[in-house]
LOZARO-892126 format. One record per residue: z, x, y of N, C-alpha, C in turn. Coordinates in steps of 0.1 Angstrom, whole numbers, plus 5000, padded with zeros to 4 digits. Example, Ala and Ser with C-alpha at 12.3 -4.5 7.8 and 13.67 -1.06 7.14 Angstrom:
2
507851324943507851234955507851324967507151284978507151374989507951295000
//
This chain:
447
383455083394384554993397384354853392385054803384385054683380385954563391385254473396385654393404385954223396386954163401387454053392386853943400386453833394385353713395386053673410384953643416385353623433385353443430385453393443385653263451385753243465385653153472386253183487387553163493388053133478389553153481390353273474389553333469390553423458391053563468390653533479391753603490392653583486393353473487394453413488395453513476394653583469395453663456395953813462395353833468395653973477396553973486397254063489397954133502397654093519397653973523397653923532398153903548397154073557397754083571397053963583397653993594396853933607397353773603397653713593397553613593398853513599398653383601399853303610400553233602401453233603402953153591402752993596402452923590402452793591403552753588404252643594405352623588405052523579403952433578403752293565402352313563402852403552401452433540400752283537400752173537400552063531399552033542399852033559399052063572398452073571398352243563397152343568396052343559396452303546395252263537394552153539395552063545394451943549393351993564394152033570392952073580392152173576392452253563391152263559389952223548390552153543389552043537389251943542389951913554388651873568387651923575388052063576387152153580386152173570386152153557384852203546384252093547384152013549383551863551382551873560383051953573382251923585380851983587379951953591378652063588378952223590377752273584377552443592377352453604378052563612377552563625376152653624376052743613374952833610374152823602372752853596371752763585372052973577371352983563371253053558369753123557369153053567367653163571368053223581368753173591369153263605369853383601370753363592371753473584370653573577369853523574369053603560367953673575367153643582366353663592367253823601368753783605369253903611369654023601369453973586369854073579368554113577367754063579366454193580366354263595366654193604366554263616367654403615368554363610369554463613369354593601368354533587367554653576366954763590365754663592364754753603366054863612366754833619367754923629368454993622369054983606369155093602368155173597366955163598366055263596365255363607365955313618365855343629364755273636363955163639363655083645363554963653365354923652365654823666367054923662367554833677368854873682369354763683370854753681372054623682372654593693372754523701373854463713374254383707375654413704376854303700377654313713378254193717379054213727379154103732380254053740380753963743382553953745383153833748384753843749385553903740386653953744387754023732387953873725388053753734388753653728388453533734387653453729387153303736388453223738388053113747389553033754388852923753389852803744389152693744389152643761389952653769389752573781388652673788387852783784386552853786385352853785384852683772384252613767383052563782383252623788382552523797380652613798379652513806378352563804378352693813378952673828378452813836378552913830380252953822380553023817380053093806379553003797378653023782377253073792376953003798375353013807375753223811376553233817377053363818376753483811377853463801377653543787376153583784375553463781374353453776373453543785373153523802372253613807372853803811374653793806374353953808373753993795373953913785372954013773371853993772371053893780369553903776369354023789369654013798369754143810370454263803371254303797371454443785370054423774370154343770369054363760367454443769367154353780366254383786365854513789367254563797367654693796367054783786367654803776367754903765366454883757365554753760364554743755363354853764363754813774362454873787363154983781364155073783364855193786363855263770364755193757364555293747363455293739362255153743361255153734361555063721362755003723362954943709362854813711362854743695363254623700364854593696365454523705366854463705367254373700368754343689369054253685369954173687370154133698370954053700372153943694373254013692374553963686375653893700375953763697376953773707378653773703379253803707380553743703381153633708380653533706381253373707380953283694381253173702380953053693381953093677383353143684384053203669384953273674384953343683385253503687387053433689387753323685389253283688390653313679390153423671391753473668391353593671392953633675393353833676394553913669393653983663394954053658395854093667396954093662398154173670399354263664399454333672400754453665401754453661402254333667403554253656403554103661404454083651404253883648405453843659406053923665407053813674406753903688406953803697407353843712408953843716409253933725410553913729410353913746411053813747410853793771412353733772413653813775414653773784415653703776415453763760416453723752415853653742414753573750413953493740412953603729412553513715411553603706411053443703409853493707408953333699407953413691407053423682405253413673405053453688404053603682403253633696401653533693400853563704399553463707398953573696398353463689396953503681395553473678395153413697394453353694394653183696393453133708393253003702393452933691392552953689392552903667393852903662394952983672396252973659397152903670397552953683398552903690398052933702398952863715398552863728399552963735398953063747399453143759400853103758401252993763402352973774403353043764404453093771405553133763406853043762406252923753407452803749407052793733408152763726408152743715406852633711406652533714405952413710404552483711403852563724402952643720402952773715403152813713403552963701403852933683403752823684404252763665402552763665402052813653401252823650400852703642399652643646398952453643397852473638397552443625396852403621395552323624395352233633395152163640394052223644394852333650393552443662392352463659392452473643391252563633390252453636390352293638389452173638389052213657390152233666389352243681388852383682388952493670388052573676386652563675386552503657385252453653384652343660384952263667384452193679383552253688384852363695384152403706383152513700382952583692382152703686380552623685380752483681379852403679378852403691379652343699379552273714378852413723379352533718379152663725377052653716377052693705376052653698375352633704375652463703374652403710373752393724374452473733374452493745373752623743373752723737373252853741371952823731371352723718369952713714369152613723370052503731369252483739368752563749369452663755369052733769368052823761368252893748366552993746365652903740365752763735364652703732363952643746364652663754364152553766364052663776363952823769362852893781363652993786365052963786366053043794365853203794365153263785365453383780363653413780362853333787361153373792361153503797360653633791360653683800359453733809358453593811358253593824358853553834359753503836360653473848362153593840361853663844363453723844364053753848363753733866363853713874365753573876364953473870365953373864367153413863367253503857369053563850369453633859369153633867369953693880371453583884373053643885373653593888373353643905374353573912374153603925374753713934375953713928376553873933376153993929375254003917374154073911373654183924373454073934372554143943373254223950374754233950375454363955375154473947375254483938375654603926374654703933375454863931374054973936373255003927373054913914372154933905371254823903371154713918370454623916368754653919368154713926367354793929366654863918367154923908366554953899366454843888367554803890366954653877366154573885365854533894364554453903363354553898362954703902362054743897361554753883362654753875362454763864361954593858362354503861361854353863360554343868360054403879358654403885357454473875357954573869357254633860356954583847358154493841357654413828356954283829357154213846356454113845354654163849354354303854352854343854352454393843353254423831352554473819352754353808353154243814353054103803351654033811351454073826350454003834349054103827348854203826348054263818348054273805348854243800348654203784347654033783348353973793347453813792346153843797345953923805344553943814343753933802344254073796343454153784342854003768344353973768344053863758343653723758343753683773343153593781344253453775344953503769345753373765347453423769349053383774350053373770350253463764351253583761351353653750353053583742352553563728353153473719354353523718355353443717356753483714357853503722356953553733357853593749358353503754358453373756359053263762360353263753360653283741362053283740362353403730363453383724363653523715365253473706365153603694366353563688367353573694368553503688370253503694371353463682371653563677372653553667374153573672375253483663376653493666377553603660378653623663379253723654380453703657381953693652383253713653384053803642385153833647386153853634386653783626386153793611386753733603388053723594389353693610390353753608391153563603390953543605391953353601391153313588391653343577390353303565391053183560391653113564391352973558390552903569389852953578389052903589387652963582387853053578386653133573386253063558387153073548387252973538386252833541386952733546386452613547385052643548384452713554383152693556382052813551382652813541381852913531380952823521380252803517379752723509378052813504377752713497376752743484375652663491374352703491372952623497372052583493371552523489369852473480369052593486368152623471367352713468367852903470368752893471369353073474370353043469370653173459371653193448373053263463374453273456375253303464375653233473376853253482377353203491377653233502377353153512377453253525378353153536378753243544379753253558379453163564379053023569378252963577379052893588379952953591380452953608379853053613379553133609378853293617377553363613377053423623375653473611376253633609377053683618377553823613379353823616379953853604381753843605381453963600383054023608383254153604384554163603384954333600386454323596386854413604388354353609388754493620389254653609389854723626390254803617392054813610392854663612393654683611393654573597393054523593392254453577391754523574391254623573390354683563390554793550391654763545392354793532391454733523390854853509390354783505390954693492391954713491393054613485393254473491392954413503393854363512392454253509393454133512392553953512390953993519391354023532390054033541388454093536388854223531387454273519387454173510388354153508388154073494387553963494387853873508386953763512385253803512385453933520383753943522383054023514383554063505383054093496381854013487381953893486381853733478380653703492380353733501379653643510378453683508377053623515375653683511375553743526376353733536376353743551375953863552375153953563375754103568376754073574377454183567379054243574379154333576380354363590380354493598381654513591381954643590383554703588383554803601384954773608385254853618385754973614385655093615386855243610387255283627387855363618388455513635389455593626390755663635391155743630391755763621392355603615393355613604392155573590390955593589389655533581389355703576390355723561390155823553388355843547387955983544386455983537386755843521387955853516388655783505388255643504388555613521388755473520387655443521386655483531385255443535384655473520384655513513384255563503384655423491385555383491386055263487385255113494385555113505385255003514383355003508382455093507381155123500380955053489382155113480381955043466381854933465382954853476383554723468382554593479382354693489381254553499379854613497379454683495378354753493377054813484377354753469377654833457376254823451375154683455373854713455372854783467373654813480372554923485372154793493371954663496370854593500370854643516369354633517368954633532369554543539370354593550370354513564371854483562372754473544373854453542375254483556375254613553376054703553376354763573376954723577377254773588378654843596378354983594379655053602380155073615381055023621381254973635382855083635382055243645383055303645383655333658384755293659385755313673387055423674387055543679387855643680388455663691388055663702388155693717387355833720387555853731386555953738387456053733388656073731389056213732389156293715389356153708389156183692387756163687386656103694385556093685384856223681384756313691384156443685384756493670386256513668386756563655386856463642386556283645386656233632385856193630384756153632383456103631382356193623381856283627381356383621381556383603383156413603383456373586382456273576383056173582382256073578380856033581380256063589379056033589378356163573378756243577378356363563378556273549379756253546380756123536378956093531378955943545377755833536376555903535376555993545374556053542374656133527375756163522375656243510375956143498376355993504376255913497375355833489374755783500372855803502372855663502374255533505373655453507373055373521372555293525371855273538373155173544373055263558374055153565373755153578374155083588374055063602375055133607374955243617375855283625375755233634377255153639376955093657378555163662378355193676380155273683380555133689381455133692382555033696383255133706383055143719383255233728384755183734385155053732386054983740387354993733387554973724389054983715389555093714389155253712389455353716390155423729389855283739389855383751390555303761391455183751392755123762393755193766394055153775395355263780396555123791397655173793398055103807398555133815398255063828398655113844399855143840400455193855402055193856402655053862401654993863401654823871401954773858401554803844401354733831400254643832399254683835398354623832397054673818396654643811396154713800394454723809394154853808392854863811391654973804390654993807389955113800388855113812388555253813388055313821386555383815385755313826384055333826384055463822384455553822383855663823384455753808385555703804385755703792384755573779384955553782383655443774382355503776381755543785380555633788380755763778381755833780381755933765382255903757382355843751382555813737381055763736380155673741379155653735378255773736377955853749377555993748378056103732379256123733379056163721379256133708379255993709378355913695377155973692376355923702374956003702374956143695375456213702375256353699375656403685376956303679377956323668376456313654375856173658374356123650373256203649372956263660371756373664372356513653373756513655373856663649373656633631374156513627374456493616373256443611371856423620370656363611370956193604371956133613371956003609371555943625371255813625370455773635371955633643372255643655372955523659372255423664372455283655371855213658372055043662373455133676373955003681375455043690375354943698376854923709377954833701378554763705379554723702380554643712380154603724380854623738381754483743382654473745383754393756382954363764382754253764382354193780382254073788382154053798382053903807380953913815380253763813379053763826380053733838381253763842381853733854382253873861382653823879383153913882384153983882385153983870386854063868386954173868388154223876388254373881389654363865388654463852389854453843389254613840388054683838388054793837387854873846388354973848388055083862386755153863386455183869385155303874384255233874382955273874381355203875380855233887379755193890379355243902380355173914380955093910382155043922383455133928383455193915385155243917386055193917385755063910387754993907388655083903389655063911390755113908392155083902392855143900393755083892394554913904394155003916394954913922394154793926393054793918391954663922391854573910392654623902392954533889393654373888394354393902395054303904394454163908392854213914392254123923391654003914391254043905390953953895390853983881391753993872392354003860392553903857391653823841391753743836391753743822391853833812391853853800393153843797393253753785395053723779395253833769394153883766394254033753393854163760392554173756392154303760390954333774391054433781390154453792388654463787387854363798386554373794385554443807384454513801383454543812383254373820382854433834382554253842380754263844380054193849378554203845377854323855378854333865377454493872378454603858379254633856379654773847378754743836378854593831377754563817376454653817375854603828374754653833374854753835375754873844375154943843375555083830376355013822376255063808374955073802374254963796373054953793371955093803371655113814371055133822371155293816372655323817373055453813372255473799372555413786372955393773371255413773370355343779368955273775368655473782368655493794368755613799368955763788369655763781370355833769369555813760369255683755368155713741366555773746366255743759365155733761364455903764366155993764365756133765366756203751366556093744366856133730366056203724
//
């Protein structure tokens, strides 16, 4: 396949979805050649560092936790909140580390995570049709015209706060937060209800006596353990946001993504005709492509060529989402597809987009126990096919929101009400996070 000379704008020449109608092109260029100005939020060793981490996990020796909000809120910028996020994944990580023997890579979804695709570009409420919400980054909730016009503007307060988020989550693991001799630490407080707290306490007592014997033995600290890696990740769906901050670096050839250390593409961009490949195609980043049902052997087979086409380790990652009731029949296909392809990629499941549904209240939710199969038979889908999964994908909040059902609690539909706070989509709240992980770490470890 012959591919025509890239740029970080030669998107702009392609077939152009997800994206927001400006009404003064003159705006939006300048706020983004404001935005190219401004530093990187990300360096090009941290990028280059997780793309070996993520080589090693497709060869089957770490595993991926990506996870975090469907959609960050700039008035959500605050420390408890980010402080949140941050300890249910070092507590999943911890998890699935103790559980599967591996080591874990920690991806979050912030510090970016502020556009969302949506199904169609207008809302209609009571006669009215305004621009539906797409995201921070493009326009605000309320349903009044002045917020719903899509501003330019935003792309400068998201990179603010993505900043601001940054900065706050390298101070908390350089300054210890993520020790895990105290891990103890990351305990939120209502933690201590959950019926799975008992086992994560023992499970905590046990790593702080096999780090206390490791120092016995070596008579010194054992190195490294006081903090650990933490990489960002969003969709790279607003690419004149993605644009501005693509740039070129002293001493390494190519160009890379430097608002993010991993962008990916949904599955409603991922034409491989369409702006969005075509954007990442040109980057030196790892990038994820999402598939599921409507992701022909054709297209994946395409999407290979054109993001893919030297094979590099750690490149290439496949982030597949079906639901529980379709992943047994389409998955399978394709995994056969790349292994007869023979080039190297990352399998990770995305258990949560598959498996929304809504009340008769209208409330959009997905249920634990559907998300529990679909990752079960991901597993199994990998095991039969002789390819290895090597990673989650998961929705979540370090808070307590009743937005998914089941877990060891039993939310129910009618407990949805009690605290629902997602403007998009339903996320696990930190005891289901947990005891996903628990399950998941449980599963590999009788793999």
């Amino acid at each position: 396949m012959t591919l025509r000379p890239w740029s970080p704008s030669s998107w702009s020449t392609r077939p152009s979805l997800q994206q927001p109608s400006y009404g003064d092109s003159a705006r939006r260029d300048e706020a983004v050649a404001r935005l190219a100005k401004l530093p990187p939020l990300v360096t090009s060793w941290e990028i280059e560092a997780l793309k070996g981490q993520l080589a090693d996990a497709a060869s089957g020796n770490r595993f991926l936790l990506q996870g975090g909000d469907c959609a960050e809120r700039f008035d959500e910028c605050e420390s408890a909140l980010i402080a949140s996020k941050l300890k249910i994944l070092l507590q999943m990580s911890l998890v699935l580390s103790h559980g599967a023997k591996k080591r874990v890579i920690r991806v979050g979804r912030f510090a970016g995570q502020y556009a969302k695709p949506r199904s169609t570009d207008f809302e209609s409420r009571d006669g009215v049709t305004l621009p539906a919400y797409r995201g921070d980054i493009v326009n605000g909730t309320p349903f009044e015209l002045a917020e719903r016009t899509p501003d330019p503007e935003r792309m400068l307060r998201g990179y603010e706060r993505a900043a601001m988020t940054l900065n706050f989550v390298r101070a908390l693991v350089d300054g210890g937060f993520a020790d895990l001799h105290h891990p103890e630490y990351w305990d939120l407080d209502w933690v201590k209800h959950s019926p799975l707290a008992s086992d994560y306490q023992r499970m905590v007592e046990s790593i702080g006596e096999s780090l206390r014997f490791m120092e016995t033995l070596a008579a010194a600290q054992v190195g490294q353990i006081n903090r650990v890696d933490f990489f960002t990740s969003h969709e790279a769906l607003l690419l004149w946001y993605e644009q501005a901050q693509t740039r070129t670096v002293p001493h390494r050839p190519g160009w890379y993504n430097l608002s993010t250390h991993f962008p990916w593409i949904g599955v409603r961009t991922n034409d491989p005709e369409g702006a969005h490949v075509e954007y990442c195609r040109g980057i030196s980043n790892p990038i994820a492509v999402k598939i599921g049902p409507t992701t022909s052997i054709e297209r994946l087979q395409s999407l290979l060529d054109i993001l893919h086409p030297d094979d590099e380790p750690g490149r290439m990652t496949l982030i597949h989402r079906f639901g529980a009731h379709d992943i047994a029949g389409s998955l399978p296909p394709l995994l056969e597809a790349v292994k007869r392809d023979g080039r190297r990629v990352l399998w990770v499941c995305d258990p949560m987009h598959g498996n929304t549904e809504t009340t008769a209240q209208g409330y959009k939710t997905r249920k634990f126990a559907h998300i529990l199969a679909e990752v079960e038979q991901a597993f199994e889908a990998h095991r039969n096919a002789g390819t290895y999964l090597g990673g989650v994908h998961i929705e979540l909040t370090g808070e307590n929101v009743s937005e998914c059902t089941g877990g060891a609690r039993g939310i129910s539909d009618e407990d949805l009400v009690r605290s629902y706070r997602s403007h998009v989509d339903p996320r696990l709240n930190y005891e289901q996070a947990l005891e996903m992980a628990m399950l998941i770490a449980r599963r590999m470890r009788g793999a």
